[in-house]
PDB file with one MODEL, atoms N, CA, C and O in Angstrom:
MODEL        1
ATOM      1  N   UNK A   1       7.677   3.247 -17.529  1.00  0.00           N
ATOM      2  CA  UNK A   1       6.950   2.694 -16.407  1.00  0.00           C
ATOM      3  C   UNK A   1       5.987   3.732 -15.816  1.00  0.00           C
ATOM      4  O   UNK A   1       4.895   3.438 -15.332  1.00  0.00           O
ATOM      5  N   UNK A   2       6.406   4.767 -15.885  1.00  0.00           N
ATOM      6  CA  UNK A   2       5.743   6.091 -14.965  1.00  0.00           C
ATOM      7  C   UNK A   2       5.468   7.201 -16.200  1.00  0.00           C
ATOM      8  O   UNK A   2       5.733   8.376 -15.949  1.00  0.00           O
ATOM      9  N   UNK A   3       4.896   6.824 -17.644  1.00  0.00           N
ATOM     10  CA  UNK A   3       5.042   7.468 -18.458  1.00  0.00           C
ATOM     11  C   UNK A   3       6.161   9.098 -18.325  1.00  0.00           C
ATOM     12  O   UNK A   3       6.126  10.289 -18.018  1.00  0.00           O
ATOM     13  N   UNK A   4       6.736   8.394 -18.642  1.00  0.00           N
ATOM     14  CA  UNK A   4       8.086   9.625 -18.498  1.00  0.00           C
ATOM     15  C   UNK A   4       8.093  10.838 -17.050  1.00  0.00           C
ATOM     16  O   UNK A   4       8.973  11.679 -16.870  1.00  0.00           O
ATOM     17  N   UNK A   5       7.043  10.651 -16.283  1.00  0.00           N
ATOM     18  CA  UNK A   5       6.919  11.573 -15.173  1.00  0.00           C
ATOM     19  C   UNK A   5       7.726  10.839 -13.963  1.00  0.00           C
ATOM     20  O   UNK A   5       7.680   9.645 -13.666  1.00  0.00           O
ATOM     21  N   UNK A   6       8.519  11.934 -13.311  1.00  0.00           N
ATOM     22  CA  UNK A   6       9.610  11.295 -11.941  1.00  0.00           C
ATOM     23  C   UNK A   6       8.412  11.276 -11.081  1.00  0.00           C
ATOM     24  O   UNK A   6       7.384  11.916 -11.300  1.00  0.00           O
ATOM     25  N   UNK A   7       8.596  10.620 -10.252  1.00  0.00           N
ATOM     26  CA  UNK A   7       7.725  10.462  -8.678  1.00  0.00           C
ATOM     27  C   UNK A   7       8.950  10.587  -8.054  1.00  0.00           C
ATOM     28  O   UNK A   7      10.081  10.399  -8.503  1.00  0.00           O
ATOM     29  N   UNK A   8       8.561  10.945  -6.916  1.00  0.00           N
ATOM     30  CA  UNK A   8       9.396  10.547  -5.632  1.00  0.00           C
ATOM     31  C   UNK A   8       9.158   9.573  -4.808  1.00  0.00           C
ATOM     32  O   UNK A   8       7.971   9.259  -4.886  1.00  0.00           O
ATOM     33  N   UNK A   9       9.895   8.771  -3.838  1.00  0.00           N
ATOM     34  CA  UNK A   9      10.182   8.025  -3.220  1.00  0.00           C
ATOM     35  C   UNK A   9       8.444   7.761  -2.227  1.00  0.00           C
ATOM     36  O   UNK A   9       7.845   6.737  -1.897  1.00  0.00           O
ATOM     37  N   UNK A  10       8.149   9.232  -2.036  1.00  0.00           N
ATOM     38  CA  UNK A  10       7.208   8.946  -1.344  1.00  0.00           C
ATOM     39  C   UNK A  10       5.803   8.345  -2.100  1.00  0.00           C
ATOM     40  O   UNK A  10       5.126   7.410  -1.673  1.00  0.00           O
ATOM     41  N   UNK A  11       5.553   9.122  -3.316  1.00  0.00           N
ATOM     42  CA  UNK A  11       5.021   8.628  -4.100  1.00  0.00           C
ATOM     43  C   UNK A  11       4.501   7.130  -4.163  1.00  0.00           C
ATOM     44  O   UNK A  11       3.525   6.468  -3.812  1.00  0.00           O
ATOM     45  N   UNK A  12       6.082   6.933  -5.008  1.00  0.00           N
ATOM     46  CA  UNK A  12       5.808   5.063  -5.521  1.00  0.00           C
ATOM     47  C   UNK A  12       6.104   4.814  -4.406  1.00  0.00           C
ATOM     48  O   UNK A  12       6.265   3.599  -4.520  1.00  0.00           O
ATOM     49  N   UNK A  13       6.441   5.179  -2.708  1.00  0.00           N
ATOM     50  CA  UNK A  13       5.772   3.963  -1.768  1.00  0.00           C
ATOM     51  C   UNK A  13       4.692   3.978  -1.384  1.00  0.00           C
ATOM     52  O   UNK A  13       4.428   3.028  -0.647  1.00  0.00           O
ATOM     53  N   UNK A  14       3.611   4.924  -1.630  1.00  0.00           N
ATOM     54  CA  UNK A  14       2.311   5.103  -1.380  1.00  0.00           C
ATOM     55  C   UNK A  14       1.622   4.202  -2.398  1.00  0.00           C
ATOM     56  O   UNK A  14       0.814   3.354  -2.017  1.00  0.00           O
ATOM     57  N   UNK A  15       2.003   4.410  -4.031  1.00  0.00           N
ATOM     58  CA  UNK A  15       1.516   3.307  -5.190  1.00  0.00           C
ATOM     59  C   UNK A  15       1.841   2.000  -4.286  1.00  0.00           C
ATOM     60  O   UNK A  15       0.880   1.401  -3.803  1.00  0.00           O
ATOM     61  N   UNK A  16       3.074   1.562  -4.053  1.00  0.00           N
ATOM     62  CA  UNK A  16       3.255   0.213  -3.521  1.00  0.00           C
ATOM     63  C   UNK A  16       2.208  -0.524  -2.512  1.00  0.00           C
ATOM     64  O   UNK A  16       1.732  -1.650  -2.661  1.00  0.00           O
ATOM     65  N   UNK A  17       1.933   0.533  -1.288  1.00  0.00           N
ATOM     66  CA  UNK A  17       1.291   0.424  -0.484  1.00  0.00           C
ATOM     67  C   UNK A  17      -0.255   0.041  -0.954  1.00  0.00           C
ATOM     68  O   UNK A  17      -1.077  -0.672  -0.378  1.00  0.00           O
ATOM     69  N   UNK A  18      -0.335   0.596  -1.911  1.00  0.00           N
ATOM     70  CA  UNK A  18      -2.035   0.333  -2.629  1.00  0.00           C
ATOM     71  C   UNK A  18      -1.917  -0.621  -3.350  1.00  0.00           C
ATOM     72  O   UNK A  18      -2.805  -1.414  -3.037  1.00  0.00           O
ATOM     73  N   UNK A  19      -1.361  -0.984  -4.096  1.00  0.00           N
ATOM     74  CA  UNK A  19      -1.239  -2.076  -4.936  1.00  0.00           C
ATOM     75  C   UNK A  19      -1.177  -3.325  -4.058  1.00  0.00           C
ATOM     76  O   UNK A  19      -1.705  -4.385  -4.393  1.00  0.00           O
ATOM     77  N   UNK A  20      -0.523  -3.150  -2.949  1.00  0.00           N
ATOM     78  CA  UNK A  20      -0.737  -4.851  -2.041  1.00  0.00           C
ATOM     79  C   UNK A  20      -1.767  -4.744  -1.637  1.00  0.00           C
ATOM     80  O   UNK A  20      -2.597  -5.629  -1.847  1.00  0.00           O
ATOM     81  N   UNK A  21      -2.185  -3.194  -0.642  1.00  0.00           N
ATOM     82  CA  UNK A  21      -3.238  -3.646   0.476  1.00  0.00           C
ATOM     83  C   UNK A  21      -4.776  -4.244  -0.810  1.00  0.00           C
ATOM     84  O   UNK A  21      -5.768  -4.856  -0.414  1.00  0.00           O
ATOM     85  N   UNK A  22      -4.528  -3.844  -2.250  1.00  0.00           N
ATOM     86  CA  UNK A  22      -5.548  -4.321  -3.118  1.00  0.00           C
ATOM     87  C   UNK A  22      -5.191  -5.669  -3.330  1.00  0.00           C
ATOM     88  O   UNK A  22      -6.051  -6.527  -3.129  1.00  0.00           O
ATOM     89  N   UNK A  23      -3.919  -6.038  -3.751  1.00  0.00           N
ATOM     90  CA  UNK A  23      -4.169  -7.368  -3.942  1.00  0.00           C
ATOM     91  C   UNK A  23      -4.874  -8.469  -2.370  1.00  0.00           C
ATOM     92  O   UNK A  23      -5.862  -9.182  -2.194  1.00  0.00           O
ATOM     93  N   UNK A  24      -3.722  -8.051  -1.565  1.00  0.00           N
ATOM     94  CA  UNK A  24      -4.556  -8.494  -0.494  1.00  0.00           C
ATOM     95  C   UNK A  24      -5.856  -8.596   0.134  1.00  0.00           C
ATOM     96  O   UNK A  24      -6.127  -9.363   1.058  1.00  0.00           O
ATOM     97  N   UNK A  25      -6.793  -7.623  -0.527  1.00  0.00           N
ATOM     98  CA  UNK A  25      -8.137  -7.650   0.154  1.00  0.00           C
ATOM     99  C   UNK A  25      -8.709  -8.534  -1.225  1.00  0.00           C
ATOM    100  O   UNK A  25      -9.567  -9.256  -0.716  1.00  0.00           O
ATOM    101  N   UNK A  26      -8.675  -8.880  -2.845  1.00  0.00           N
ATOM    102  CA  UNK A  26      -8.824  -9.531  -3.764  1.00  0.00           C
ATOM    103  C   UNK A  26      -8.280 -11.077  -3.026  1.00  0.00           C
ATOM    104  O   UNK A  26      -9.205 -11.708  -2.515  1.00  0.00           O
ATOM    105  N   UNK A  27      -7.272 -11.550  -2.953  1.00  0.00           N
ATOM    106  CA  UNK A  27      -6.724 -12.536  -2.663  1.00  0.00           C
ATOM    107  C   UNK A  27      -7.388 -12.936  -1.321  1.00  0.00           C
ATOM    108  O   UNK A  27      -8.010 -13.943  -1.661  1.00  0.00           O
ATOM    109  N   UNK A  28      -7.530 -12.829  -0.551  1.00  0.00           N
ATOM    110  CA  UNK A  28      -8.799 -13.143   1.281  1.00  0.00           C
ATOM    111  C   UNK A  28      -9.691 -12.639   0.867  1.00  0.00           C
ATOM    112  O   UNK A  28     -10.677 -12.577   1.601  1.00  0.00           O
ATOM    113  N   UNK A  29      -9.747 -12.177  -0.194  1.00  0.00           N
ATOM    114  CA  UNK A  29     -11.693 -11.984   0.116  1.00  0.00           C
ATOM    115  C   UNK A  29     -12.383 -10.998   1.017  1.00  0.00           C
ATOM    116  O   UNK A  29     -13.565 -10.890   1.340  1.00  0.00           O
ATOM    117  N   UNK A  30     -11.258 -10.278   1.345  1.00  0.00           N
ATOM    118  CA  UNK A  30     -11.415  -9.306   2.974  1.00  0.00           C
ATOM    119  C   UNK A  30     -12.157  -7.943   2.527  1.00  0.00           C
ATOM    120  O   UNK A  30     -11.619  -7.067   1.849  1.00  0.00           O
ATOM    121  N   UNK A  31     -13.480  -7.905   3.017  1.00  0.00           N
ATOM    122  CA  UNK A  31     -14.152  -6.931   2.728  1.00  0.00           C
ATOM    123  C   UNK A  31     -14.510  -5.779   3.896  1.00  0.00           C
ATOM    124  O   UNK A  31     -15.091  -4.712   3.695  1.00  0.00           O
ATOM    125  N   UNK A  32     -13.969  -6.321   5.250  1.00  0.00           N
ATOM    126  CA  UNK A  32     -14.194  -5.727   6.636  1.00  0.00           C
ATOM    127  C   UNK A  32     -13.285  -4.025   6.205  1.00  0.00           C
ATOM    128  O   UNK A  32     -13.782  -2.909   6.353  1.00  0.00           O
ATOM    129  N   UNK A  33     -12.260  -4.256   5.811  1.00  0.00           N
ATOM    130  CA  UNK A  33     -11.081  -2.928   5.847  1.00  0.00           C
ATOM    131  C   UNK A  33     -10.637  -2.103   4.591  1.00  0.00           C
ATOM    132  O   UNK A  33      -9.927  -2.561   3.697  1.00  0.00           O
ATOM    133  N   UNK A  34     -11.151  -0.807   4.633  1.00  0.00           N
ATOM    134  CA  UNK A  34     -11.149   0.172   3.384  1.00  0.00           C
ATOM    135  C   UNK A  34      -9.453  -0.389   3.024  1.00  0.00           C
ATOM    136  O   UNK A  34      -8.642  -1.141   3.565  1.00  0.00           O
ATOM    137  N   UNK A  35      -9.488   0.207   2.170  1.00  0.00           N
ATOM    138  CA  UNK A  35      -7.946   0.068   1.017  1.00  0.00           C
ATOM    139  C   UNK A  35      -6.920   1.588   1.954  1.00  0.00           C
ATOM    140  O   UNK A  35      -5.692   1.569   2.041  1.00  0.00           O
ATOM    141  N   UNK A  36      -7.602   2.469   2.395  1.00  0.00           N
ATOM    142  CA  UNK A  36      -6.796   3.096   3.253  1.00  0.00           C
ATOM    143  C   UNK A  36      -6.526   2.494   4.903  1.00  0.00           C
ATOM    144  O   UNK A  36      -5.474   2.687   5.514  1.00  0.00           O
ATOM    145  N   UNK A  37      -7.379   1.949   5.297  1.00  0.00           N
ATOM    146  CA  UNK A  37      -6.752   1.215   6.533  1.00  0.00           C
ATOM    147  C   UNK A  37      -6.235   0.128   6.224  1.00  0.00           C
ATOM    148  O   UNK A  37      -6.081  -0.452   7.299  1.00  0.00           O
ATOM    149  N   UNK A  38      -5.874  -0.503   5.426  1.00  0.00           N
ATOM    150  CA  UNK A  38      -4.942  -1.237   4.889  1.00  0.00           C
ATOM    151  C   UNK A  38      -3.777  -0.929   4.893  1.00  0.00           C
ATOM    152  O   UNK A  38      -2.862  -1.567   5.414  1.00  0.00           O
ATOM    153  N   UNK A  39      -3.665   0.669   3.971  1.00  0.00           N
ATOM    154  CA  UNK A  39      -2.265   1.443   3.914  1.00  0.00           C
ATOM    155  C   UNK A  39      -1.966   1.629   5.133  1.00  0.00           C
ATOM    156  O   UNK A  39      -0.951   0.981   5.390  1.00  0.00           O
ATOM    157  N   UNK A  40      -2.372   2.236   6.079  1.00  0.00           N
ATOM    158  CA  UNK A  40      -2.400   2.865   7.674  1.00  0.00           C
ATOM    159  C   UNK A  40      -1.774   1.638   8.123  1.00  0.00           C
ATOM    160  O   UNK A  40      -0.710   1.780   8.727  1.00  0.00           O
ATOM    161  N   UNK A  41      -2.359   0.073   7.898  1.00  0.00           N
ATOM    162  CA  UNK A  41      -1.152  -0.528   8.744  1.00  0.00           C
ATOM    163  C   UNK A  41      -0.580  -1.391   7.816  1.00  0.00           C
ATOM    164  O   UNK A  41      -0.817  -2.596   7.897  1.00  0.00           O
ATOM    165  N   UNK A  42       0.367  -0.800   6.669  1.00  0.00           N
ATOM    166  CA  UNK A  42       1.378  -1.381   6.119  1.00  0.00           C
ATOM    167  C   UNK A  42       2.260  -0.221   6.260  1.00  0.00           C
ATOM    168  O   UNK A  42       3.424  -0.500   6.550  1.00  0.00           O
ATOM    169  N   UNK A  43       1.973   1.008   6.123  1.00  0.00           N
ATOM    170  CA  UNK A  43       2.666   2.080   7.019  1.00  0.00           C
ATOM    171  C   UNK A  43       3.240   1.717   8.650  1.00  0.00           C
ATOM    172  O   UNK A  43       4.407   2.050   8.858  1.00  0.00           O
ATOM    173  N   UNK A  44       2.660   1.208   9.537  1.00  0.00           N
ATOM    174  CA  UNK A  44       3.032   1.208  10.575  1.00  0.00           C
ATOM    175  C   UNK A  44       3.863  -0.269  11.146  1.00  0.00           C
ATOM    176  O   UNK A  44       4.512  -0.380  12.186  1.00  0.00           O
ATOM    177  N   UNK A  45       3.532  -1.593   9.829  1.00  0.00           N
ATOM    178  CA  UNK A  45       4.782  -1.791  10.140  1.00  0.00           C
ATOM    179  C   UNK A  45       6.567  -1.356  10.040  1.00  0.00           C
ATOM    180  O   UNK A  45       7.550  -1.672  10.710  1.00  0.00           O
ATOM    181  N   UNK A  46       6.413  -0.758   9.220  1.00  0.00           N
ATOM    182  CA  UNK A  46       7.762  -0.341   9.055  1.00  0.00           C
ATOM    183  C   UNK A  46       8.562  -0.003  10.779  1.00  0.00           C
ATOM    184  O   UNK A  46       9.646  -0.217  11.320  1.00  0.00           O
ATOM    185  N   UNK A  47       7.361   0.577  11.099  1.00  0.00           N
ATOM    186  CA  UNK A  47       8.068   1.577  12.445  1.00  0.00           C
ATOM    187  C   UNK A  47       7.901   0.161  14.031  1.00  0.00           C
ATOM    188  O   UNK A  47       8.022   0.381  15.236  1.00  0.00           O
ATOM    189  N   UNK A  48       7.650  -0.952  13.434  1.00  0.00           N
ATOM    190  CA  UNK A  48       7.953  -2.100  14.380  1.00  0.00           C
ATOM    191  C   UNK A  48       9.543  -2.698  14.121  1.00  0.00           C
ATOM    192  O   UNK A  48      10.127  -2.907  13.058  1.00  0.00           O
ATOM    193  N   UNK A  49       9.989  -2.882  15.510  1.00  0.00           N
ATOM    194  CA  UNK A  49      10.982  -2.982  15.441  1.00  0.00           C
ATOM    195  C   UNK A  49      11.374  -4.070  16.163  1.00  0.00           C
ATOM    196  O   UNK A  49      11.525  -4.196  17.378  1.00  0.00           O
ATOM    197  N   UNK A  50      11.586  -5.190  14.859  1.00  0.00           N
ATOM    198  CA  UNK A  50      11.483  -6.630  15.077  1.00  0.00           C
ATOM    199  C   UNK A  50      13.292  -7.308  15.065  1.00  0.00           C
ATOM    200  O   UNK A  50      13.502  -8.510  15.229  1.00  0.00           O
TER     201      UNK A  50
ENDMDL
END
């Protein structure tokens, strides 16, 4: 999956984080918000506390 190289945790949640906020701006059509302010708030839900 990771051609034989370990990542860490922080890593593949940063890959994760890019891989949605891309599908998501592909899927809406959303061209207003870079692919890093995307990450910035899929990062900050975590720290809502629902």
């Amino acid at each position: 999956m990771f051609n034989n190289v370990k990542r860490s945790a922080s890593e593949v949640g940063d890959l994760a984080k890019t891989r949605v906020a891309m599908w998501m701006k592909t899927k809406f059509d959303i061209k207003v918000y870079s692919i890093e302010e995307f990450k910035s708030f899929l990062g900050g839900i975590r720290k809502l506390k629902l």
